[in-house]
C-alpha positions as CSV (number, residue, x, y, z in Angstrom):
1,X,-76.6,161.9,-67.6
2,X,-77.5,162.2,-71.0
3,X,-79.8,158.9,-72.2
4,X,-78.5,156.3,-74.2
5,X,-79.7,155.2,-77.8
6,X,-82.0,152.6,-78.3
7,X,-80.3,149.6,-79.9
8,X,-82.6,148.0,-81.9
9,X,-81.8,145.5,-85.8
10,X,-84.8,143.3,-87.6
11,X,-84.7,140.1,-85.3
12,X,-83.9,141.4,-82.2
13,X,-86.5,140.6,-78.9
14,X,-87.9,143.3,-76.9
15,X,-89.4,143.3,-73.7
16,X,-91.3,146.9,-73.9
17,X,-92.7,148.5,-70.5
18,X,-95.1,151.6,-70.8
19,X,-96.4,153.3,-67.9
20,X,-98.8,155.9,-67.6
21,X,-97.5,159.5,-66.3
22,X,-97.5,159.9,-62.7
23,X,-98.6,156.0,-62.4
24,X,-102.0,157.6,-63.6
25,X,-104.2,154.8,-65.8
26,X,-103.5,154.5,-69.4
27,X,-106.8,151.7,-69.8
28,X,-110.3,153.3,-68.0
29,X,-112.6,150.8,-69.4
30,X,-112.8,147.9,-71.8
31,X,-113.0,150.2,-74.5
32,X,-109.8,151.5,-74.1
33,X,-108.2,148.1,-73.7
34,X,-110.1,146.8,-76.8
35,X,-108.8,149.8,-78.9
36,X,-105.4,149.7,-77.7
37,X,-105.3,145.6,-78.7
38,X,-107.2,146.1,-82.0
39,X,-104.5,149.1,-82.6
40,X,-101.4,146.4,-81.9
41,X,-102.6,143.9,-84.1
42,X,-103.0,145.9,-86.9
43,X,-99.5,147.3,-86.2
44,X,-98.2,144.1,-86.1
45,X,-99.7,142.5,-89.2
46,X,-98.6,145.9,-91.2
47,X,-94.9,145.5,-89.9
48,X,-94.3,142.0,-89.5
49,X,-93.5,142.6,-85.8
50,X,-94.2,139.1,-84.3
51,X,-95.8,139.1,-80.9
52,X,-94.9,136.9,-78.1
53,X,-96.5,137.8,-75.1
54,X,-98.7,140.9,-74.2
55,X,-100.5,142.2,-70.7
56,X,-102.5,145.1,-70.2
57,X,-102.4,146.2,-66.7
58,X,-104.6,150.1,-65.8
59,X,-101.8,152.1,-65.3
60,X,-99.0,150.3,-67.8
61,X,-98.5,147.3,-69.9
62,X,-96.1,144.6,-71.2
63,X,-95.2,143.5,-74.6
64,X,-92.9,141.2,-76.0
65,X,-92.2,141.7,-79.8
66,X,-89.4,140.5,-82.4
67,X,-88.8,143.8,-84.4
68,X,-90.0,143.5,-88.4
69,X,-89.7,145.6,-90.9
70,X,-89.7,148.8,-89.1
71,X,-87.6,149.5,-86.2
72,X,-89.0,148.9,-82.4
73,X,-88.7,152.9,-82.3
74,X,-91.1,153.5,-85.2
75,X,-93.5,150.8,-84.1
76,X,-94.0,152.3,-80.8
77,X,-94.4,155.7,-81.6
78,X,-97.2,155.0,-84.1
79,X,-99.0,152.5,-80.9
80,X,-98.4,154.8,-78.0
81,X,-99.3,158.4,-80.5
82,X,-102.2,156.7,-82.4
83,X,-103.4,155.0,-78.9
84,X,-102.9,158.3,-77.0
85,X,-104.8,160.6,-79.6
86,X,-108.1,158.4,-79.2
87,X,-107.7,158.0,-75.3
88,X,-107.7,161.8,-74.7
89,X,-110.5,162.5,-77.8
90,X,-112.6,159.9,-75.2
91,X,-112.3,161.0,-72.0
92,X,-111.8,164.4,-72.9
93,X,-108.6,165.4,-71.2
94,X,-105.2,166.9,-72.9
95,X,-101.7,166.4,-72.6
96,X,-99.2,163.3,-72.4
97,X,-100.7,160.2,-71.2
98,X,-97.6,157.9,-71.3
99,X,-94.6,158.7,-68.5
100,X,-91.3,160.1,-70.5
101,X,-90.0,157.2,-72.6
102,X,-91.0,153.5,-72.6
103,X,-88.4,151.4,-71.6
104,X,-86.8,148.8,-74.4
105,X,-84.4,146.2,-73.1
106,X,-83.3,143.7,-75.3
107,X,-83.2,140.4,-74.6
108,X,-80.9,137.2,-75.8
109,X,-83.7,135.4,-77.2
110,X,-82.7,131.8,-76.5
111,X,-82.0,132.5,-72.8
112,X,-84.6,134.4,-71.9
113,X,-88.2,134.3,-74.2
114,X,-89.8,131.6,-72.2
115,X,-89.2,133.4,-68.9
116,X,-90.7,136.4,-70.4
117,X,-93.4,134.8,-71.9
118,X,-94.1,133.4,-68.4
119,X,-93.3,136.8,-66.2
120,X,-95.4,139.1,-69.1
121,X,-98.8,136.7,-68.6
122,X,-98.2,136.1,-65.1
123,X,-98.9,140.1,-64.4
124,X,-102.5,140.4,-64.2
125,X,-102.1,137.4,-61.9
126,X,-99.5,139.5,-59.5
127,X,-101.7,143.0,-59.9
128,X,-105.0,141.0,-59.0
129,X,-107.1,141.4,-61.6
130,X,-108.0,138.2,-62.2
131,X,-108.3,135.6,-58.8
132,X,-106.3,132.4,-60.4
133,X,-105.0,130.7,-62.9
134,X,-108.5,129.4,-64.1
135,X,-109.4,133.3,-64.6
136,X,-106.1,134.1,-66.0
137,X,-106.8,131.5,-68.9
138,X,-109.7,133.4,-69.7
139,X,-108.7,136.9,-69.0
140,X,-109.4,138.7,-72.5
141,X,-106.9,141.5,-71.8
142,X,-103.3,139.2,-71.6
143,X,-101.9,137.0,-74.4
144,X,-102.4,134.0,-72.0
145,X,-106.0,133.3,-72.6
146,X,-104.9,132.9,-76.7
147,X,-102.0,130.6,-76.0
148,X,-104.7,128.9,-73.6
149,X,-107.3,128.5,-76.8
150,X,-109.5,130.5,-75.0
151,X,-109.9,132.8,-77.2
152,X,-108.3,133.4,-80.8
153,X,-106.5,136.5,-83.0
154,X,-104.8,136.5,-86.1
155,X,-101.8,138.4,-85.5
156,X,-100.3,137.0,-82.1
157,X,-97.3,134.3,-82.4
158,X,-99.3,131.5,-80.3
159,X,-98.0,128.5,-82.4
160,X,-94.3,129.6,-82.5
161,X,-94.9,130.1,-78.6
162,X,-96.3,127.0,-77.9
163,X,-93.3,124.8,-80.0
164,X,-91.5,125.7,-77.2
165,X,-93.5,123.2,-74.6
166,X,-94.6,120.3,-77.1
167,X,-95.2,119.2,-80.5
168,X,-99.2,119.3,-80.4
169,X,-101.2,121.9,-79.3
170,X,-102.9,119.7,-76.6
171,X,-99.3,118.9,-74.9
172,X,-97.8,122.2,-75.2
173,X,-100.7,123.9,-73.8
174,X,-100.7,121.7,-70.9
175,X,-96.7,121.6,-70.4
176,X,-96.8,125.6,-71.2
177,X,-100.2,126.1,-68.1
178,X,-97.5,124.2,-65.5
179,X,-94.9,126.0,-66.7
180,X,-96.7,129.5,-65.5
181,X,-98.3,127.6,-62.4
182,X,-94.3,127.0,-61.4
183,X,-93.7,130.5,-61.9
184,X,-96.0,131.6,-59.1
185,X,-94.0,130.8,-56.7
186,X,-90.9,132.6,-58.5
187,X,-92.1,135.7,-57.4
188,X,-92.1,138.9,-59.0
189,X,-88.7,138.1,-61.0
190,X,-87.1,142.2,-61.1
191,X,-83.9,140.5,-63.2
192,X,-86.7,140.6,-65.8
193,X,-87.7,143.9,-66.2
194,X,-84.4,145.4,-67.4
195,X,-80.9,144.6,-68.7
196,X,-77.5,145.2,-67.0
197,X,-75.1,143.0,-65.1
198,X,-76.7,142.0,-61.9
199,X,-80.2,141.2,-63.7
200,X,-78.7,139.2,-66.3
201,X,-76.4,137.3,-64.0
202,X,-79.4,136.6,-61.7
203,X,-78.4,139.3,-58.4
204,X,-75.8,140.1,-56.9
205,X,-74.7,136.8,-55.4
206,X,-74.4,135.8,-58.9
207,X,-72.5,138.4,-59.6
208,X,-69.9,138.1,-56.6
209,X,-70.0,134.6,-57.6
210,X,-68.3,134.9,-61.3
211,X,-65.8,137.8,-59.8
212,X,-64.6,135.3,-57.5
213,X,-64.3,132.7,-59.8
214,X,-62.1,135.7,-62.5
215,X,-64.9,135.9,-64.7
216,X,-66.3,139.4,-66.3
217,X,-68.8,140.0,-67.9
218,X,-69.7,143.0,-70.3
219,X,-73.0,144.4,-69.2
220,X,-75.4,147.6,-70.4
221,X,-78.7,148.8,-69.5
222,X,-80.5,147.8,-72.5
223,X,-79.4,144.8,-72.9
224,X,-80.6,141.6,-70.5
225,X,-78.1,138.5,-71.7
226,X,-74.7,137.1,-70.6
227,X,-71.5,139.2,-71.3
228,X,-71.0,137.5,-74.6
229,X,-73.8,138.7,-76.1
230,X,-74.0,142.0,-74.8
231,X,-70.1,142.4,-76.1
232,X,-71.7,141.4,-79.3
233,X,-74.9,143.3,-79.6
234,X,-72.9,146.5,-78.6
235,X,-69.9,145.6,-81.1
236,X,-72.3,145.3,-84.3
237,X,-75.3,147.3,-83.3
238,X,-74.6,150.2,-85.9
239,X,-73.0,147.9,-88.9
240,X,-76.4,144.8,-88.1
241,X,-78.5,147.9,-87.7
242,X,-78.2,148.8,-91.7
243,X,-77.3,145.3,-93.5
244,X,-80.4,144.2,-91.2
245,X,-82.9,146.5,-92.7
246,X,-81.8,146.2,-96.0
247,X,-82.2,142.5,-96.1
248,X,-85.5,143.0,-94.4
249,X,-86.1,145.6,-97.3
250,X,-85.5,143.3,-99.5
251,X,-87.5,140.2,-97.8
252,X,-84.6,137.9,-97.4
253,X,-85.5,134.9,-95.4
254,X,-83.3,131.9,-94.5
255,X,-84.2,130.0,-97.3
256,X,-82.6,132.5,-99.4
257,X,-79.0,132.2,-97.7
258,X,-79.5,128.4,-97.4
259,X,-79.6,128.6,-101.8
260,X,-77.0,131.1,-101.8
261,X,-74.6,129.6,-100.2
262,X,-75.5,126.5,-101.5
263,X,-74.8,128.0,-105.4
264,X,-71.6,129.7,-103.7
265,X,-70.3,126.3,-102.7
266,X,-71.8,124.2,-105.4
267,X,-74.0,122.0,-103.2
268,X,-77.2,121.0,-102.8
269,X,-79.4,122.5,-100.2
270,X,-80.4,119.1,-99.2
271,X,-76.7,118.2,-98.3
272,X,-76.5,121.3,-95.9
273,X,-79.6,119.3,-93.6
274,X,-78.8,116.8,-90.7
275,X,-74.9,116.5,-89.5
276,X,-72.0,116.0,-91.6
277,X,-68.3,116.1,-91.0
278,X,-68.0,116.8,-94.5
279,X,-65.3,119.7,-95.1
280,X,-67.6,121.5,-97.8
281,X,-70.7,120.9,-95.9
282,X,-69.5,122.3,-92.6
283,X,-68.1,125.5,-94.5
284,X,-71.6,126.0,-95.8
285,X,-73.5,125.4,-92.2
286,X,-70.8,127.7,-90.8
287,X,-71.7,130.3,-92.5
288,X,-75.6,129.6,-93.2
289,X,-75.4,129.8,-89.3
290,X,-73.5,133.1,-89.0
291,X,-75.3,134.8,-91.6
292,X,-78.8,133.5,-90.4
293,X,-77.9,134.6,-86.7
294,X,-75.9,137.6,-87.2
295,X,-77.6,139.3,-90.2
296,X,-81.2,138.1,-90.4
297,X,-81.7,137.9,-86.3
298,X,-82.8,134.6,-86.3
299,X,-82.4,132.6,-83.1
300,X,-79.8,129.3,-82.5
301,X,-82.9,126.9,-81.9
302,X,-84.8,128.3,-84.7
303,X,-81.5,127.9,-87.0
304,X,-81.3,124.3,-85.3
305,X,-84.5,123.6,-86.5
306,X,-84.3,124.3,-90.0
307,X,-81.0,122.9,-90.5
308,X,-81.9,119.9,-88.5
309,X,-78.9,119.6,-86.1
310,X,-78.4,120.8,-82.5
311,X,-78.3,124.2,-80.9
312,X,-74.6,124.0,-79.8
313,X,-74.1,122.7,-83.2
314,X,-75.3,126.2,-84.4
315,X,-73.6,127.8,-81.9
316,X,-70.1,126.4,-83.0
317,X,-71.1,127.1,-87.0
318,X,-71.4,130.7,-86.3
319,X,-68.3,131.0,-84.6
320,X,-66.6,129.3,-88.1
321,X,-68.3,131.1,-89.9
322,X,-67.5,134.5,-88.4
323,X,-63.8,133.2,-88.9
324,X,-64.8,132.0,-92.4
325,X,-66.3,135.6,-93.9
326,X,-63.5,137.5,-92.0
327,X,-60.5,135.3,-93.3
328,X,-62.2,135.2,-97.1
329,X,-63.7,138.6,-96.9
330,X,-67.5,137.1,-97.8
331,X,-70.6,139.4,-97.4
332,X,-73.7,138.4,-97.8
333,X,-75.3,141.4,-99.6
334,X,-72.3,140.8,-101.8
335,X,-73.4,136.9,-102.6
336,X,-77.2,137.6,-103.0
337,X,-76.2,140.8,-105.7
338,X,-77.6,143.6,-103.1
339,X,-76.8,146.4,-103.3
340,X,-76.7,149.4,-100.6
């Protein structure tokens, strides 16, 4: 059976598993981890990938990224061909390191980051390389030990990480350390590591569970989310994957839709912050939140933040404002005077 194409738009959350070939080690020493870290971070900072969680295990690794400017495809190939080159210069051996194709699965950001997060740090814990969680928090070769303090980087998203637990770095530290210590006892989690129906639904019980109760859900291999938003991922993929990159292109950010849309509806920005049942204002939010979701990848909580209402607020905007653009035929490389 023929594989299936990557899907992949500026926004979109990957968890990215690379294993060595025939479960041989990819890291030897130190140096190799060292050079295969400094080689992520400059990747990273050069593509405005943001980095979420990370593990280096000997014979594979884990990373958790939010594609840039460049697609997940692209950023991978120049890791794993620049990593690979030096590896084999080293140790003096020839041929491919990494084992066929690194798998991609991408993940419904809201759902699911802070379980990977948690599952991706967790793994040197699991593969004992480290004792306990006192060693994890300063293992140097797992993103943990950074969100910990313990040690520090430029390039890896430890303060966007840690809003998730608190509003100081002292709380969320401590709320984001129990959160891991809970995990523990989780187990090894294998609806994680891939996408598809059973993993996303949480097993099979789950699964029987919604049958039995007439519900179906849409499911894919690479994707790891509930059926709604794997209809939707696969539905766009193709038409997100090209307006995506161009707005990336051009470095469109949400503050640029929140003006835009603000001129389009002669408002000011400031009106489109907090709730309002306002008819003009709720137009606007609707399709600030579609646009900001669908077009520049941005998450409902992030959205929620910067618009200063809640997450099913957001989640009710985008659906008006997908109704909005399809019954008035708005585009938003049409309003910001891109063009293709």
């Amino acid at each position: 059976m023929p594989r299936q194409a990557r899907i992949d738009s500026p926004g979109a959350l990957h968890h990215i598993i690379a294993r060595g070939i025939e479960h041989g080690k990819i890291f030897r020493d130190d140096k190799d981890r060292e050079f295969f870290i400094t080689r992520l971070g400059e990747l990273v900072v050069e593509t405005r990938t943001r980095c979420f969680a990370w593990a280096l295990i000997p014979n594979h690794f884990h990373l958790l990224l939010k594609t840039g400017n460049e697609p997940i495809a692209v950023f991978m190939r120049r890791l794993l061909t620049g990593y690979a080159v030096v590896h084999n210069r080293r140790h003096r051996r020839s041929g491919h390191l990494f084992q066929n194709r690194y798998k991609s699965i991408l993940c419904q950001e809201d759902a699911y980051l802070k379980e990977l997060v948690r599952y991706i740090h967790l793994n040197p814990l699991r593969a004992e390389l480290v004792r306990d969680m006192a060693a994890l928090d300063r293992h140097p070769f797992s993103g943990h030990s950074f969100l910990m303090g313990k040690r520090k980087n430029s390039w890896q998203s430890v303060t966007e990480v840690l809003a998730f637990f608190g509003n100081n770095y002292q709380d969320a530290r401590n709320q984001y350390r129990q959160f891991l210590e809970k995990g523990i006892e989780m187990g090894r989690q294998p609806n994680l590591v891939g996408g598809g129906l059973v993993r996303s639904a949480g097993g099979w019980s789950a699964v029987h569970s919604l049958r039995k109760a007439g519900m179906f859900q849409k499911s894919d291999e690479r994707i790891l989310g509930d059926g709604d938003f794997v209809e939707t991922v696969l539905n766009n993929a193709q038409e997100i994957l090209n307006t995506r990159y161009v707005l990336a292109g051009q470095g469109i950010q949400f503050e640029h839709v929140l003006t835009a849309v603000s001129e389009l509806l002669s408002l000011d920005p400031g009106e489109l912050l907090g709730p309002s049942k306002e008819r003009t204002t709720v137009k606007a939010r609707g399709l600030i939140c579609y646009w900001a979701v669908r077009e520049l990848g941005m998450s409902m909580t992030d959205v929620a933040n910067r618009l200063k209402i809640a997450v099913p607020t957001v989640s009710v905007a985008v659906k008006k404002g997908r109704r909005i653009v399809r019954d008035e035929g708005l585009a938003l490389l049409t309003i910001l005077n891109i063009k293709i």
